[in-house]
C-alpha positions as CSV (number, residue, x, y, z in Angstrom):
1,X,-13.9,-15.4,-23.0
2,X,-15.2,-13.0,-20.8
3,X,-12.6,-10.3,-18.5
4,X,-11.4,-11.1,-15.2
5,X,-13.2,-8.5,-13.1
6,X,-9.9,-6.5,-11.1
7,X,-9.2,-6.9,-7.7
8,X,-9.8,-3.4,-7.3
9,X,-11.4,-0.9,-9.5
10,X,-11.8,2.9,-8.7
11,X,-14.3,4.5,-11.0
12,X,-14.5,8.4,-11.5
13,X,-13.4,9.3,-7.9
14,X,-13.9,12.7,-6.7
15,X,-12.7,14.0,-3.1
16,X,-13.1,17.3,-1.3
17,X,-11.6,18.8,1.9
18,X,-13.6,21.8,1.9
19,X,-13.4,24.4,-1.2
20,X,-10.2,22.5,-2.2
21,X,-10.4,19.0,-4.4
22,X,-8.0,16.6,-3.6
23,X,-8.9,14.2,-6.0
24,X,-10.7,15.2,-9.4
25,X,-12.5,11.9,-11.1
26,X,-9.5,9.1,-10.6
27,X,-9.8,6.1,-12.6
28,X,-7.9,2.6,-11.8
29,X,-8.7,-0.9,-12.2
30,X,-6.1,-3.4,-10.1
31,X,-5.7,-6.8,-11.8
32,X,-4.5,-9.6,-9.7
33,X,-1.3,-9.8,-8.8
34,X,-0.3,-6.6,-10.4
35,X,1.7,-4.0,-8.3
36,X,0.7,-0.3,-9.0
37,X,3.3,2.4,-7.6
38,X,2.0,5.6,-7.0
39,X,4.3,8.5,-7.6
40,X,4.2,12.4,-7.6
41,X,5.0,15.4,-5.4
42,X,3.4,15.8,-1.7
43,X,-0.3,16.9,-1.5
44,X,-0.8,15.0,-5.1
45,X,-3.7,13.3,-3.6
46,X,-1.5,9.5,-3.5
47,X,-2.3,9.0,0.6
48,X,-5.9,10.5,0.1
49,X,-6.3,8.1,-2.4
50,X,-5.2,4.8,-0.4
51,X,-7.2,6.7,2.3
52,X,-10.7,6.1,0.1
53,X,-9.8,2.4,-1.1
54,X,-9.2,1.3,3.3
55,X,-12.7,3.4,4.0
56,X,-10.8,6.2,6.0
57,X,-12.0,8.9,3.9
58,X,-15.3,8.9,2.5
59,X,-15.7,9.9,-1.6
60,X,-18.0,12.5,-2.2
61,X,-18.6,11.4,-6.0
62,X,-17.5,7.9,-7.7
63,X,-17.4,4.3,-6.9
64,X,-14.8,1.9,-5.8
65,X,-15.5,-2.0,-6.4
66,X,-13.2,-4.7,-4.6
67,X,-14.1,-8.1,-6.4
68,X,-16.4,-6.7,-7.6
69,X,-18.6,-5.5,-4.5
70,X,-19.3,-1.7,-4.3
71,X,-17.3,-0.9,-1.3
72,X,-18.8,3.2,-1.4
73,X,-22.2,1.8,-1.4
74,X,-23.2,4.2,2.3
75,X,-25.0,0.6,3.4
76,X,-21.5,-1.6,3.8
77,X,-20.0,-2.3,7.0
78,X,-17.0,-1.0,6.6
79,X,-15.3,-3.0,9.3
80,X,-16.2,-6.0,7.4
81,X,-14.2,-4.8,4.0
82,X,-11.1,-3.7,5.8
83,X,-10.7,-6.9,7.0
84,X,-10.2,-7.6,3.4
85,X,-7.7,-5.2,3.1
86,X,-3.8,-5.4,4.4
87,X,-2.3,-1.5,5.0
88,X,0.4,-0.2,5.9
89,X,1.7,3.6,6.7
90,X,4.1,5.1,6.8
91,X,4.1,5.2,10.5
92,X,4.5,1.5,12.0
93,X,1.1,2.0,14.1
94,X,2.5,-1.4,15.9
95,X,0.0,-1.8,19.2
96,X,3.0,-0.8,22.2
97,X,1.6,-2.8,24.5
98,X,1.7,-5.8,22.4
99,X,4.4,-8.5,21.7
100,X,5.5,-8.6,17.8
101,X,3.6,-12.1,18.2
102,X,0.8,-10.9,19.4
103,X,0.6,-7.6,16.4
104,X,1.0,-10.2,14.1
105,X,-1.9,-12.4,14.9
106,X,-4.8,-9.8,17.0
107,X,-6.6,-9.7,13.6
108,X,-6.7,-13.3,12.9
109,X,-7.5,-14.1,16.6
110,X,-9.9,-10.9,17.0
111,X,-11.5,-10.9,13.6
112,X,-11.4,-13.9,11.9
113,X,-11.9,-15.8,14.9
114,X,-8.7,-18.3,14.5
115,X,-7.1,-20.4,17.1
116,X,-4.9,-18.6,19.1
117,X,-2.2,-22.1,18.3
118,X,-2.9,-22.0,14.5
119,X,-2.7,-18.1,14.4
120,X,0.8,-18.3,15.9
121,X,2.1,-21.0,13.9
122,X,1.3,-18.8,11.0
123,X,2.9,-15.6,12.9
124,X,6.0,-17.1,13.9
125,X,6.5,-18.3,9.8
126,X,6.1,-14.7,8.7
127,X,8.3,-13.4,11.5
128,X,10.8,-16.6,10.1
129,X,10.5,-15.0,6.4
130,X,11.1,-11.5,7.3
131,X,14.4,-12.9,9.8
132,X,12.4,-11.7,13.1
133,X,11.3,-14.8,14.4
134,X,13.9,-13.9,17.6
135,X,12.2,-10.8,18.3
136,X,8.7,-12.8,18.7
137,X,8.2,-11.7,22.3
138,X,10.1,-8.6,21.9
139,X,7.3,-5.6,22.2
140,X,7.8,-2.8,19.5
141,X,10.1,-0.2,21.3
142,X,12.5,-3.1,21.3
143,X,12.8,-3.1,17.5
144,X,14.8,-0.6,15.1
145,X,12.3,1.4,12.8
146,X,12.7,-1.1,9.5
147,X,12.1,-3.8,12.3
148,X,9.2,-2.2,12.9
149,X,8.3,-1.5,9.8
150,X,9.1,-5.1,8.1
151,X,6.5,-6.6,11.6
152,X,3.7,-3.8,10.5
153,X,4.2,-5.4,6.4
154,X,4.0,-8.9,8.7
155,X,1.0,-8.2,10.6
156,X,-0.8,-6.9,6.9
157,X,-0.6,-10.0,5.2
158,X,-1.3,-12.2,8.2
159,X,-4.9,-12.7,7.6
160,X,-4.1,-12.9,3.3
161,X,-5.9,-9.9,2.3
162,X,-7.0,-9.6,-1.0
163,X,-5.4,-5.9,-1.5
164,X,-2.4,-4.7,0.2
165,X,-2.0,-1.0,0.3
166,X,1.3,0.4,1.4
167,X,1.4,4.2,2.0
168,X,5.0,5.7,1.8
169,X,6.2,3.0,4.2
170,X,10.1,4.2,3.9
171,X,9.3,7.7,4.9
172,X,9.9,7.4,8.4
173,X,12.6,5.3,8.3
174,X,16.7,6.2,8.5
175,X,18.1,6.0,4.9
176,X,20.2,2.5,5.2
177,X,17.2,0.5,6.7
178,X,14.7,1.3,3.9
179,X,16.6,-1.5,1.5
180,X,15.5,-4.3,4.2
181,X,12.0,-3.1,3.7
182,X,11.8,-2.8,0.5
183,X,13.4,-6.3,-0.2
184,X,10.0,-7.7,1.6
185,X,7.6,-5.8,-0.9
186,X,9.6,-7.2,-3.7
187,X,9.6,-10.6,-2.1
188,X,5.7,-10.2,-2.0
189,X,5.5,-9.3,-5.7
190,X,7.4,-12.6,-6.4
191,X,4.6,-14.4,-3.9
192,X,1.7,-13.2,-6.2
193,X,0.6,-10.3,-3.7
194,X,-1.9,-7.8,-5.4
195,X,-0.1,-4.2,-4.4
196,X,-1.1,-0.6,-4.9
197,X,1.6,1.5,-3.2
198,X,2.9,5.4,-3.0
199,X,6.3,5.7,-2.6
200,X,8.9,8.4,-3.5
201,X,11.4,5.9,-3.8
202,X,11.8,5.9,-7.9
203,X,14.2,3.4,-8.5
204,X,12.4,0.8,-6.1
205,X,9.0,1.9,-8.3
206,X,10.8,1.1,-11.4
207,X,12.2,-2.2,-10.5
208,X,8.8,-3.5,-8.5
209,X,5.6,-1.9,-10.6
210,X,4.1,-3.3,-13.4
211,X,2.4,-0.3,-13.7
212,X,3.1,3.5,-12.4
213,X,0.8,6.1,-12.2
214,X,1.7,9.8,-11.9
215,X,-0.8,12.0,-9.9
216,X,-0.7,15.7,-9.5
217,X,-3.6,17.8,-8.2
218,X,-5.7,15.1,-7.3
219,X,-5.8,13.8,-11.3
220,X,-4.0,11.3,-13.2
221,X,-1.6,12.7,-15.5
222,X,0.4,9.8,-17.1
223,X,0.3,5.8,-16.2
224,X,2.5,3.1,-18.0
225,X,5.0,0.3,-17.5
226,X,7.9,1.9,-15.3
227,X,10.3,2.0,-18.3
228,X,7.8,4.0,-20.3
229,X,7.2,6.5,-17.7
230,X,10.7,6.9,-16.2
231,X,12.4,6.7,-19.8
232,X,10.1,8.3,-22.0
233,X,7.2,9.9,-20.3
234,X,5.4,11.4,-22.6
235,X,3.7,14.6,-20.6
236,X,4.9,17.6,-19.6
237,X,4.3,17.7,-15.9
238,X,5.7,14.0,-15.6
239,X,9.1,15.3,-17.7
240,X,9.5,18.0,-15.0
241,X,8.3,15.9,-12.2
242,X,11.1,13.4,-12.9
243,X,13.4,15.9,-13.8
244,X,13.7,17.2,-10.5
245,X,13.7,14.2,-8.7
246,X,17.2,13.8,-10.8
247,X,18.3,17.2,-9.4
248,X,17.5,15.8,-6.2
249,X,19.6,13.2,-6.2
250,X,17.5,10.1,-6.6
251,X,18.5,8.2,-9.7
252,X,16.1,5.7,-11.1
């Protein structure tokens, strides 16, 4: 039987800004359906990383392969393999001067050249699932930030990407709405949706990852199944890491 090639597969990765590496020969394969959480301090190279998978940053050594297709290869259109990819950030980047309809569905309409009728039937059945199907004429300044935030998650799995990438989505957010957006990435685990995400939210890694990697200094230190690494991790760096991430408050 031979192996399902991954969804996603980032082979010896190497990124510079400058003098300084950022990230120093990172190694990940996605299967399908799997949900890999992201964890470790600020400037451990997690958003740099998603940065390099969506084509924002270019790698300056390694490969990364999405079905397969070598998506660093200098020749690919790069518009053409973000369409393939859902993002989010961690900063809505909703269009102002659209409705929440009209977010959800530019990329199908624009991109994938759907009927304006079909691409709103499917809009106004996310907005249903995420309990915003009120606000569908609403424009963005209307909505409260996890609002916001749940229409950006919306608007990324509109046109079924075969990736999602969600990059410290809670960070902006006021403490009591990050649960309602967090719900939603749990609800598209259950749906089957193939996730790699950074998040400092530890006990929402735990609970949604099949797998968690810990980065620091741009390289892979430990990766396991969440109760490996947040029970027993088995490094150094991860131990203190974790350890004060406990100090701070944050049980997981």
């Amino acid at each position: 039987m031979t192996e399902k090639t991954p969804v996603l597969r980032v082979d010896g990765v190497q990124k510079w800004f400058g003098k300084t590496p950022v990230l120093q020969g990172i190694d990940i394969d996605v299967a399908e359906h799997e949900v890999v959480v992201l964890i470790g301090a600020s400037g451990s190279g997690k958003s740099t990383l998603l940065k390099t998978i969506n084509l924002l940053e270019r790698v300056d050594d390694g490969q990364i392969f999405l079905q397969g297709d070598d998506i660093t290869d200098p020749r690919v259109d790069a518009d053409s393999i973000r369409a393939r990819i859902g993002v989010v950030f961690q900063h809505y980047n909703l269009f102002p001067h659209l409705t929440v309809l009209n977010n959800i569905t530019l990329a199908s309409r624009s991109v994938f050249k759907v009927r304006k009728a079909e691409a709103e039937t499917r809009g106004l059945e996310l907005l249903r699932r995420i309990g915003l199907e009120a606000k569908a004429h609403e424009y963005p300044d209307r909505l409260s930030g996890g609002q916001q935030q749940r229409v950006a998650i919306a608007r990324a799995i509109a046109t079924e990407p075969e990736l999602l990438l969600l990059d410290e989505i809670t960070s902006a957010l006021d403490p009591q709405l990050v649960g309602e957006v967090l719900d939603l990435v749990g609800e598209l685990k259950v749906a089957g949706s193939t996730i790699m995400m950074a998040t400092h939210e530890m006990s929402f890694a735990r609970r949604v990852a099949d797998r968690v990697i810990f980065l620091s200094n741009g390289t892979i230190v430990e990766a396991g199944p969440p109760e490996q690494i947040f029970d027993a991790p088995e490094h150094p760096e991860t131990q203190a890491f974790l350890s004060r991430v406990r100090h701070a408050g944050q049980g997981f």
